[in-house]
C-alpha positions as CSV (number, residue, x, y, z in Angstrom):
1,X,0.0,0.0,0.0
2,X,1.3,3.4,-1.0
3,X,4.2,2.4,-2.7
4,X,4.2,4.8,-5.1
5,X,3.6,7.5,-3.1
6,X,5.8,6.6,0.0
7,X,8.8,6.6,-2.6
8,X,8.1,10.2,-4.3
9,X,7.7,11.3,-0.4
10,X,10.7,9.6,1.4
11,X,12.4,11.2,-2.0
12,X,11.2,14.6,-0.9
13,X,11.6,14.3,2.4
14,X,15.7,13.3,2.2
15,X,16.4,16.6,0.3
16,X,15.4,18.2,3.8
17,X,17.1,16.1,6.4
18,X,19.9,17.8,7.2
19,X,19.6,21.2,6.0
20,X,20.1,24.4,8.4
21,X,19.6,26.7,5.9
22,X,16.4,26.7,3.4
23,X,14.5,28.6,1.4
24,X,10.8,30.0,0.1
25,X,11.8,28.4,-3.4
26,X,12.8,25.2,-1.8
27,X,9.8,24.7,0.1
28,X,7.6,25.5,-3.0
29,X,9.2,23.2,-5.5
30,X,8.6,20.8,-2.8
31,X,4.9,21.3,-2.1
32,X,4.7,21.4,-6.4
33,X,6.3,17.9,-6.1
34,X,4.1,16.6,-3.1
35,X,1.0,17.9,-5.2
36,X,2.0,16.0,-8.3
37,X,2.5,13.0,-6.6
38,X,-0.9,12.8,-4.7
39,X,-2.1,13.6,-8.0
40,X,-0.6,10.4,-9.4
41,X,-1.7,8.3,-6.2
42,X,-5.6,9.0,-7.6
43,X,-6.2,11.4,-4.4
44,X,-9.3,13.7,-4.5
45,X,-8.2,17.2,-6.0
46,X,-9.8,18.9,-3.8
47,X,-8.5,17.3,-1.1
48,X,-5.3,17.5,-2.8
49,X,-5.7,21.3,-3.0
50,X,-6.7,21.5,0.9
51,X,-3.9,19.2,1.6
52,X,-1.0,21.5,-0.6
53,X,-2.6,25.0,0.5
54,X,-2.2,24.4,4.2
55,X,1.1,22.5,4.1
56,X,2.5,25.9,2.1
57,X,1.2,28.3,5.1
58,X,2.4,26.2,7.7
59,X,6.1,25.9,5.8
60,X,6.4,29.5,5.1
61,X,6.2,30.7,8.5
62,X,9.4,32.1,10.6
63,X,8.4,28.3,12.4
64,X,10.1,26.8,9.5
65,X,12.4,29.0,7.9
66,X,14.1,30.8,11.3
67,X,14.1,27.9,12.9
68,X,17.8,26.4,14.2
69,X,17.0,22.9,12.0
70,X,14.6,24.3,9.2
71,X,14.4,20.8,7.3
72,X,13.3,19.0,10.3
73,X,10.8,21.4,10.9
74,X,9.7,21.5,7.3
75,X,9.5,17.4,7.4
76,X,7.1,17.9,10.6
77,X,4.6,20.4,9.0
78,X,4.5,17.7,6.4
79,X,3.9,15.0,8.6
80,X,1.3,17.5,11.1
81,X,-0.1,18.0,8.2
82,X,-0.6,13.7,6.7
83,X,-1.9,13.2,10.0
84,X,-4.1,15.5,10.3
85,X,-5.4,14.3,6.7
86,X,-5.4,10.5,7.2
87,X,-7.5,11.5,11.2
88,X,-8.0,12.1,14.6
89,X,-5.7,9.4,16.6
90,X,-8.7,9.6,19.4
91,X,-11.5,9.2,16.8
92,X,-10.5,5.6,15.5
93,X,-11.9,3.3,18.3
94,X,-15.2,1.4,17.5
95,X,-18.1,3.0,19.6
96,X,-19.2,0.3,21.8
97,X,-21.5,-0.4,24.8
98,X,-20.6,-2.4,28.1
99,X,-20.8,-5.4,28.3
100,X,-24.3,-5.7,30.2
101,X,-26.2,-5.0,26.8
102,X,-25.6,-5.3,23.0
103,X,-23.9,-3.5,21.0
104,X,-24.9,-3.5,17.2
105,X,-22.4,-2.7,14.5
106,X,-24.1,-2.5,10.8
107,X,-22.2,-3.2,7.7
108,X,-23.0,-1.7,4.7
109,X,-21.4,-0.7,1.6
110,X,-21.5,-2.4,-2.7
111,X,-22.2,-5.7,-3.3
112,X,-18.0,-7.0,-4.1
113,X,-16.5,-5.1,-1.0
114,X,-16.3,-7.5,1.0
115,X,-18.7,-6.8,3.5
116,X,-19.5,-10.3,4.5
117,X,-15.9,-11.1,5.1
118,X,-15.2,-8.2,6.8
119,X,-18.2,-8.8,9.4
120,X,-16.7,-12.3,10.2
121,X,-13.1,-10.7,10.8
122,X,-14.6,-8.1,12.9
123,X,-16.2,-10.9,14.8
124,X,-13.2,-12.6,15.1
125,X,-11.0,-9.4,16.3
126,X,-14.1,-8.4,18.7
127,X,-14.3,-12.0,20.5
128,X,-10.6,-12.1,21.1
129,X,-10.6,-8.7,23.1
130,X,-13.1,-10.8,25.2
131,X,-16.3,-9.7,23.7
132,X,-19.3,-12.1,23.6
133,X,-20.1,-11.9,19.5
134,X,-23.2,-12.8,17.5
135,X,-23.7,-11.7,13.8
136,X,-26.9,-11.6,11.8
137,X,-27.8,-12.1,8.4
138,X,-29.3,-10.0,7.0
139,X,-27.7,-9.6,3.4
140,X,-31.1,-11.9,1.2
141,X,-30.4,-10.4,-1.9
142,X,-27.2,-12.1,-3.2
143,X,-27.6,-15.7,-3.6
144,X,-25.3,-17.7,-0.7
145,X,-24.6,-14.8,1.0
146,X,-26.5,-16.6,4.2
147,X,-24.6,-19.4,3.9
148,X,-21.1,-17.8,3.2
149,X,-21.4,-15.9,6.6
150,X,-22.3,-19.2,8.5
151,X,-19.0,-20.6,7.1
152,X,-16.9,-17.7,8.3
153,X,-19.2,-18.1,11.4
154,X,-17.6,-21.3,11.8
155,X,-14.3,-20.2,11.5
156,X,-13.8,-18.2,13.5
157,X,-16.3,-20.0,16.4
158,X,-19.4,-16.9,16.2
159,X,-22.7,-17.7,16.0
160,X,-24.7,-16.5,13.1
161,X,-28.6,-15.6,13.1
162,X,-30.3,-16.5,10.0
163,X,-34.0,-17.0,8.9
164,X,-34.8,-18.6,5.5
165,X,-38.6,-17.9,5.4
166,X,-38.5,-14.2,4.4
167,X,-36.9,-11.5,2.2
168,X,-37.7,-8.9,5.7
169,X,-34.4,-8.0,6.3
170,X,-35.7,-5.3,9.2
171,X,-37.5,-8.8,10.9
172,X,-34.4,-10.7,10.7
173,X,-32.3,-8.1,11.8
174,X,-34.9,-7.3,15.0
175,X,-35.3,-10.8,15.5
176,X,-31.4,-11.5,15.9
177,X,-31.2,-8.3,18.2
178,X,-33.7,-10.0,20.7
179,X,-32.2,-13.5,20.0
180,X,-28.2,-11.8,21.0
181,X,-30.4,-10.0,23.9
182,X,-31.7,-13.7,25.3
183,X,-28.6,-14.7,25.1
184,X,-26.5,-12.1,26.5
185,X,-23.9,-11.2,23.8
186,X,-22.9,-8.1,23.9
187,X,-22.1,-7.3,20.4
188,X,-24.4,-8.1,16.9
189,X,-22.5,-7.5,13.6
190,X,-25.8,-6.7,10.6
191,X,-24.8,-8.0,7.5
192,X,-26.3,-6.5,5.0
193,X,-27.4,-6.6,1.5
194,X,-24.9,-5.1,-1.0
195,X,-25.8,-4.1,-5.0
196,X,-23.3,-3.7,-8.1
197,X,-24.5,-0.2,-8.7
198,X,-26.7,2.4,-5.6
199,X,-30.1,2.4,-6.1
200,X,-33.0,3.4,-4.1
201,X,-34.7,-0.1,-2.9
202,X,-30.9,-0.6,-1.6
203,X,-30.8,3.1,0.8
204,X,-34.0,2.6,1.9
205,X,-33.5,-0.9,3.4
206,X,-30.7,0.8,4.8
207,X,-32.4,3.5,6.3
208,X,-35.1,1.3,7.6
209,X,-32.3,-1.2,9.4
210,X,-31.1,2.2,10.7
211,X,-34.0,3.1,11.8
212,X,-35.2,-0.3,13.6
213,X,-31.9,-0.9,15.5
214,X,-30.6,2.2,16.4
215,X,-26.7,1.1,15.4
216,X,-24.2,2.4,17.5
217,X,-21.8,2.1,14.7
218,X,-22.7,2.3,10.8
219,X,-19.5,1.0,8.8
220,X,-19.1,1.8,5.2
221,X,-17.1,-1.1,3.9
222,X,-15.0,-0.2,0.7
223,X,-13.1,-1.9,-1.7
224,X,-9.6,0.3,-1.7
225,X,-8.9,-0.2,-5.3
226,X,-12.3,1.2,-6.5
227,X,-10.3,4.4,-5.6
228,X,-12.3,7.7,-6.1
229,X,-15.3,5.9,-6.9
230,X,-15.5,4.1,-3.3
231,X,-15.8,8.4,-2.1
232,X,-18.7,9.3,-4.0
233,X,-20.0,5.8,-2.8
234,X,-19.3,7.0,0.6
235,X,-20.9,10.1,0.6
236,X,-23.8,8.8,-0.8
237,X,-24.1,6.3,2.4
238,X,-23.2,9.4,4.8
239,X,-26.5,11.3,3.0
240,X,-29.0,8.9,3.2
241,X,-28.2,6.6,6.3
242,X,-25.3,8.2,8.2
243,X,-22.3,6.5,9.0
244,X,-20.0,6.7,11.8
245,X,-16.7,4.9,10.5
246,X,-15.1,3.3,7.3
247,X,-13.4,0.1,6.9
248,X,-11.4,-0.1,3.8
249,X,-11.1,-4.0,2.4
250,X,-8.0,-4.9,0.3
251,X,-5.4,-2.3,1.5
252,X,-2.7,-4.6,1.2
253,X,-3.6,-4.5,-2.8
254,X,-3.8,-0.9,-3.8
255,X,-0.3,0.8,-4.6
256,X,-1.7,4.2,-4.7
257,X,-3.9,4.6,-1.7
258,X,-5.9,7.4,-3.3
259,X,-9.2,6.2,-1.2
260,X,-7.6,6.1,2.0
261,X,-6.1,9.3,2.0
262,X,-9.5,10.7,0.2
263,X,-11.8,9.4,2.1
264,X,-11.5,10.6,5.6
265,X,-11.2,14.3,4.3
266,X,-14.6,13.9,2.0
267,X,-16.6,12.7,4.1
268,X,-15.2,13.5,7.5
269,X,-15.8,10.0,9.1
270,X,-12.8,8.3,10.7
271,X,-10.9,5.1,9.1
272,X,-11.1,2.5,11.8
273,X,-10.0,-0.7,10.1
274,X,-8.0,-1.8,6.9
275,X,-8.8,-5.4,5.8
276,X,-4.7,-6.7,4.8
277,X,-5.0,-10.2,3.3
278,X,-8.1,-12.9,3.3
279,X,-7.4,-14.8,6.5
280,X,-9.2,-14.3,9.4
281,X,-7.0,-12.4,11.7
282,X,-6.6,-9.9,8.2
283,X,-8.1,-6.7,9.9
284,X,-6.1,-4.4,11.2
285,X,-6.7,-1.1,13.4
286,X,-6.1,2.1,11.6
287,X,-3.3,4.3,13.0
288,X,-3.7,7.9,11.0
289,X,0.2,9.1,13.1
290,X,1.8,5.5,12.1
291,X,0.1,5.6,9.0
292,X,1.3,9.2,8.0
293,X,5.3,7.8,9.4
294,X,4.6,5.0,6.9
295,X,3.8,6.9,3.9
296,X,6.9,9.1,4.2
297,X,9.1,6.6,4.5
298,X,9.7,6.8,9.1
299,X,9.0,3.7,9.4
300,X,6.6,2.7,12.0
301,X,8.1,1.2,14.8
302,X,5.6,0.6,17.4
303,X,3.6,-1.4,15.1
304,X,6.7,-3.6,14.3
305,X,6.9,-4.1,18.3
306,X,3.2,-5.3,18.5
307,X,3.8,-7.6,15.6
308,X,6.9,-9.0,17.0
309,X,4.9,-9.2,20.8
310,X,2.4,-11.1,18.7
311,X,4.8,-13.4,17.3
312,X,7.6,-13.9,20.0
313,X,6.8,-14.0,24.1
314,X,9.7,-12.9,26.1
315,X,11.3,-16.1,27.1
316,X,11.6,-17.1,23.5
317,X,13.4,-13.5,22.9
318,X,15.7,-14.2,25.6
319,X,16.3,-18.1,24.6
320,X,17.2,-16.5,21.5
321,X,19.2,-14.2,22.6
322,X,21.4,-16.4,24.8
323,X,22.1,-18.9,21.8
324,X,23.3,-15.9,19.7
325,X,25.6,-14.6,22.5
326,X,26.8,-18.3,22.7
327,X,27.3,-18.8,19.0
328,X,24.8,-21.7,19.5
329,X,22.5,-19.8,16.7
330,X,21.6,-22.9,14.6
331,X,20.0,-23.2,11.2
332,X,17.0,-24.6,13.0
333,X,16.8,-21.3,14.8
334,X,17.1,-19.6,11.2
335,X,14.3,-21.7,10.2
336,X,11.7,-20.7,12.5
337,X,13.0,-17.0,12.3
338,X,12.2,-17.4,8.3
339,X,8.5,-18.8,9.8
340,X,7.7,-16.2,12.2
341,X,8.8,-13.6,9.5
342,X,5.8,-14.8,7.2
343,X,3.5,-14.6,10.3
344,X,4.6,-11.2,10.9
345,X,3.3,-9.8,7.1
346,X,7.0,-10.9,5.3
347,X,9.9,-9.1,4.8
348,X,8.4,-6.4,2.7
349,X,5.9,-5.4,5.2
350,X,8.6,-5.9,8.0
351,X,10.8,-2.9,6.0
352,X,8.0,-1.0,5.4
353,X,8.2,-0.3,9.5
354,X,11.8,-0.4,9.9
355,X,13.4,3.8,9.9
356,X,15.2,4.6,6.5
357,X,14.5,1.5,5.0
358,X,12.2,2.4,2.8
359,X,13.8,4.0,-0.3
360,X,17.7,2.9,1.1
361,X,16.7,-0.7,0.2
362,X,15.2,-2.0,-3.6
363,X,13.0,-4.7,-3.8
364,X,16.4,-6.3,-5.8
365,X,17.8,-6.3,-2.2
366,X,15.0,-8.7,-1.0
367,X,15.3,-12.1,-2.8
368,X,12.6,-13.7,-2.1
369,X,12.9,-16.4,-4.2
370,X,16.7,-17.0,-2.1
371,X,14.5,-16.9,0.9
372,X,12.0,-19.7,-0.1
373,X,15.2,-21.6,-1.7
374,X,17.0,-21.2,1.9
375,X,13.4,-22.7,3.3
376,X,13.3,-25.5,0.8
377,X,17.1,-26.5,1.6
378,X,17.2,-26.3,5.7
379,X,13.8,-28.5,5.7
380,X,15.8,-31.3,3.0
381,X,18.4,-31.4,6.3
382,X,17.9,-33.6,9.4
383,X,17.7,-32.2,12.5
384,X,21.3,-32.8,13.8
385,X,22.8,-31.3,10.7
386,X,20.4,-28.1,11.1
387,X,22.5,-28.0,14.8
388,X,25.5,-28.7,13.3
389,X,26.6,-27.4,10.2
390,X,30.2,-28.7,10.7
391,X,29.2,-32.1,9.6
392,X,27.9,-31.0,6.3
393,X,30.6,-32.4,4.0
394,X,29.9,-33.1,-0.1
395,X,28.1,-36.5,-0.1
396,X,25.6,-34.5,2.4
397,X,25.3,-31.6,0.2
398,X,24.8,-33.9,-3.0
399,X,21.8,-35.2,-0.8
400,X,19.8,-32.2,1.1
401,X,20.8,-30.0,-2.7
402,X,18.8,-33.1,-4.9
403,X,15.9,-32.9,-1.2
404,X,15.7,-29.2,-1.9
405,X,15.5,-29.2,-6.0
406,X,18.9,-26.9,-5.5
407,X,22.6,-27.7,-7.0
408,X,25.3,-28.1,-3.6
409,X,27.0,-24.7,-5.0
410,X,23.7,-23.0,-3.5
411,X,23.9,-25.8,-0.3
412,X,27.5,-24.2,0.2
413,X,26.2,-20.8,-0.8
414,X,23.7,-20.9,2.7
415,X,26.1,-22.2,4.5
416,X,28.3,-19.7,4.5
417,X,26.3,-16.5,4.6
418,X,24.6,-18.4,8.3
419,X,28.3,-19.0,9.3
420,X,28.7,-14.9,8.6
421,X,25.4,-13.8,9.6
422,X,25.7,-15.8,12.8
423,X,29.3,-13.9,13.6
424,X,27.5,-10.9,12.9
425,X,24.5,-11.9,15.3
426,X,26.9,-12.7,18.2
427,X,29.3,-9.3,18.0
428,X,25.2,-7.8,17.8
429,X,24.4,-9.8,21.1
430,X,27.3,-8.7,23.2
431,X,28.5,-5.7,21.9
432,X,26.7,-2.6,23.4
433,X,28.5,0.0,21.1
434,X,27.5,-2.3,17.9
435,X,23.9,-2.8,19.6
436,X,23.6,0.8,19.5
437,X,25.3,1.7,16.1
438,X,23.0,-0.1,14.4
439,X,20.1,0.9,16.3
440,X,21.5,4.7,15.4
441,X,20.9,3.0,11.6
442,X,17.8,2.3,11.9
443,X,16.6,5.4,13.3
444,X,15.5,4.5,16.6
């Protein structure tokens, strides 16, 4: 997400670092070059416009130009400014009830959003911050829908209300709020019905759900790579049934972002959730301030932390740590470092949070085919030579090489970049000055 854009900006934004010393020409060929490339990145041109005009007044101040480190203080009316466009921090959280009484969210949005797989991961992220989850559904337009959301409901262990015997979405929808009532949940996700194009007989169901249950939250569900069209989309939703929050599907697979940076400024509703990939756990909370870090190539390294929290608990971290200190860092350890790096989003994702690595390192620096290769040749290995790689002579590499599908001249090639990388990982693990050089690197 944002590719395109995070590169033009991170390009932009190095000219600046550094500089004491800057001036009104600088700062306007710079604003010229920000405008061009939200242009490119499909954003909204008036919110482009908005976007440029106050960026200009802020930078043109004594702020910026009499300050002691006017390029820093350029690249922070910049990122004020991104912020401030992508939304309120405090806005973001989902509007909820206590737990004593139910809570009802309402999806809406085009038929092809991915409203219905969006409501399950909701359920999903809802039930594991301890919330007691029901969804309804209410979507009896598009053939299967019923029966695609009682699969997900499956999955991911929610109940689903359904009702076969009528085309009354407002009946199901009141019956499953009773039903969730009964049986104290404290949340129902509405599905609703979706349609390739707006149309009345779509709105008014809509405004009649509205109506009948009183949401506390009304989620417009867009596809990201619709781009400007999911906007107008949007603001016909806001006009006839009001909605509180946006959840953008398919993040992970628009380069431009155009919606996302659109949307929010159009309509004025927050962004509280991106959907990133199809699996269950693929919904993420919307950060506007580590978005904004993100897109001008800062990294974002408190969601890097939560992702490695996620993946590692601390007496893994410290095992590890140990065995690197010790030189005991085998290729079985490599192994599950390579696993827990998919788990985290992959490599690319992983750079996208790291400080300076975005723009400093080309996607030609990231093999991932060498990566799935390395996979393919420690998992052709027993055990013992995986803790060993002393014992690895030729008849060994003739075997795990024709195990893997690789020649032994890429064997030999693995084993010697872990027999360097694991040097490298134990001056890392003991040396405080290196610790903190190449923390200095990354920023942080």
């Amino acid at each position: 997400m944002f590719d395109g854009l995070s590169n033009r900006f991170s390009s932009i934004i190095r000219t600046f670092q550094g500089k004491n010393k800057i001036s009104e020409k600088n700062i306007s060929d710079a604003v010229e070059e920000i405008k061009s490339a939200l242009i490119d990145a499909d954003v909204n041109l008036r919110v482009v416009r908005r976007f440029v005009n106050r960026t200009m007044e802020d930078a043109l101040g004594d702020k910026v130009l009499k300050s002691v480190d006017p390029g820093q203080q350029f690249v922070k009316v910049v990122y004020d400014r991104m912020v401030q466009l992508l939304g309120d921090p405090d806005s973001q959280k989902l509007n909820l009830k206590g737990p004593d009484t139910v809570s009802v969210i309402l999806m809406m949005g085009l038929q092809g959003s991915g409203k219905t797989t969006t409501s399950a991961k909701l359920a999903a992220k809802l039930k594991a911050d301890g919330r007691r989850v029901m969804m309804a559904a209410c979507d009896l337009v598009r053939p299967a829908a019923i029966t695609q959301l009682q699969v997900l409901g499956q999955q991911v262990d929610v109940p689903v209300y359904a009702q076969t015997d009528t085309k009354d979405a407002v009946k199901v929808a009141k019956n499953a709020y009773k039903e969730a009532k009964r049986l104290q949940y404290d949340v129902l996700i509405v599905d609703t019905s979706g349609r390739m194009h707006l149309d009345e007989e779509m709105m008014q169901e809509i405004h009649n759900l509205t109506v009948a249950l009183e949401p506390d939250e009304k989620l417009f569900v867009a596809d990201a790579m619709t781009g400007q069209n999911s906007v107008s989309i949007a603001q016909e939703f806001e006009e006839k049934a009001g909605i509180t929050g946006i959840i953008l599907t398919k993040f992970d697979s628009d380069t431009r972002g155009g919606a996302a940076l659109s949307l929010r400024e159009v309509t004025g509703k927050p962004i509280k959730f991106i959907g990133t990939g199809e699996k269950m756990d693929g919904l993420e909370p919307f950060y506007p301030d580590r978005m904004a870090s993100r897109i001008l190539g800062m990294g974002d390294i408190v969601s890097l932390v939560e992702k490695a929290q996620e993946t590692y608990d601390e007496e893994q971290a410290l095992k590890l740590q140990k065995k690197m200190a010790k030189n005991e860092f085998d290729l079985q350890d490599y192994l599950e470092q390579l696993e827990n790096m998919t788990k985290m989003g992959g490599v690319e994702k992983l750079l996208e949070m790291i400080p300076g690595a975005k723009g400093s390192i080309s996607e030609d620096d990231i093999n991932k085919k060498e990566l799935v290769r390395e996979k393919a040749i420690i998992q052709s290995m027993t055990l013992t030579e995986r803790q060993n790689i002393y014992i690895i002579g030729p008849a060994r590499k003739r075997r795990i090489a024709k195990g893997s599908g690789t020649s032994v001249g890429e064997v030999g090639h693995l084993l010697k970049k872990f027999e360097k990388m694991r040097l490298n990982m134990k001056k890392l693990a003991k040396n405080k000055k290196y610790q903190s050089a190449v923390m200095q690197q990354l920023g942080m």
